[in-house]
N, C-alpha and C positions, 0 to 999 in steps of 0.2 A: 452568435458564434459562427463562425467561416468554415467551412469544409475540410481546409487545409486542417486547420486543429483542432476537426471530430476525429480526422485521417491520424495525425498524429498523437491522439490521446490511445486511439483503439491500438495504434501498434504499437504501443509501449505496453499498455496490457496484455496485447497478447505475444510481446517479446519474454514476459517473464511469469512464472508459476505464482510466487509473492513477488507486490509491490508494493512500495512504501511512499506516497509520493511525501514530505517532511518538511519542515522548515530546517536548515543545514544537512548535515550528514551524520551517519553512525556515530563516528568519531567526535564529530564537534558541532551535537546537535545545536540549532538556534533557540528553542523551546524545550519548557520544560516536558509538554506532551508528547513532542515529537522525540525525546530523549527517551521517555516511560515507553512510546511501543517499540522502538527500535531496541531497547534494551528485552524487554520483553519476547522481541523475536530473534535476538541474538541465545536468549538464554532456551529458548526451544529446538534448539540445533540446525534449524532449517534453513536451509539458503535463500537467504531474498533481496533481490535490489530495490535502487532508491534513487529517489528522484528530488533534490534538492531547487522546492520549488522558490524560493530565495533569488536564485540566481536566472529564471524565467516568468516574469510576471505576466505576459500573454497565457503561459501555460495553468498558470496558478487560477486568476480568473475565467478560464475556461474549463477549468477542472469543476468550480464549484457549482455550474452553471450544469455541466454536465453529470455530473452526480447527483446535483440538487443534494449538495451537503457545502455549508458556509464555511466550514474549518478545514482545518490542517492539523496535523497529519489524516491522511486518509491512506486507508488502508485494502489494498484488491488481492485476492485469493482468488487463482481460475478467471483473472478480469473480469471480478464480479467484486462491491462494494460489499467491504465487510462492515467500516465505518470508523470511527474517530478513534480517541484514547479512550474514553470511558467504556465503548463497546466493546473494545478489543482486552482492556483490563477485564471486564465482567466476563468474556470469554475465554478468558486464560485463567481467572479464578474457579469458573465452573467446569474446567478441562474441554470445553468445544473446540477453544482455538486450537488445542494440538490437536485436534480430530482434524480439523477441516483443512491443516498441513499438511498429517499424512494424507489425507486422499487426493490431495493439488501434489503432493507429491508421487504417489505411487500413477496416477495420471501422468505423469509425464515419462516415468519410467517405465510404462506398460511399451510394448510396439504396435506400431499404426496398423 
């Protein structure tokens, strides 16, 4: 993997608090996985962007490479791997993932 797209995997992580990288979009997801977390973090109130790796396939196989995770969706809190669908279901069943929202979010509203 090239430099250029460690450069831009890390500033897309750290453009955003949640990210979603996904197979299509919120709206009209490609997967059914990537439908379950995006719906999942729609209904946690929390704002988070996406990255519709579909329409970048450099970006896709350098993701997996760099995460050292083979699937999609993949999901970064704080641009830290949180992990796939099933982690993120098993964390939203057990109430983690809204913890770990609020605190990526009150981190960002705190001042520097």
């Amino acid at each position: 993997m090239n430099d250029a797209l460690v450069s831009q995997i890390e500033t897309l992580l750290k453009s955003q608090p949640v990210l979603l990288f996904m197979k299509g979009t919120p709206d009209f997801p490609m997967c059914g996985f990537s439908a379950k977390v995006s719906g999942i973090l729609k209904e946690s109130k929390t704002p988070f962007a996406t990255v519709n790796i579909l329409e970048e396939p450099e970006l896709r196989e350098g993701l997996k490479v760099y995460a050292n995770w083979p699937t999609f969706p993949q999901l970064y809190i704080g641009g830290e791997l949180v992990g796939g669908c099933d982690i993120t279901v098993s964390l939203h069943q057990s109430g983690e993932l809204q913890r770990l929202l609020e605190a990526s979010s009150n981190k960002i509203d705190q001042p520097a």
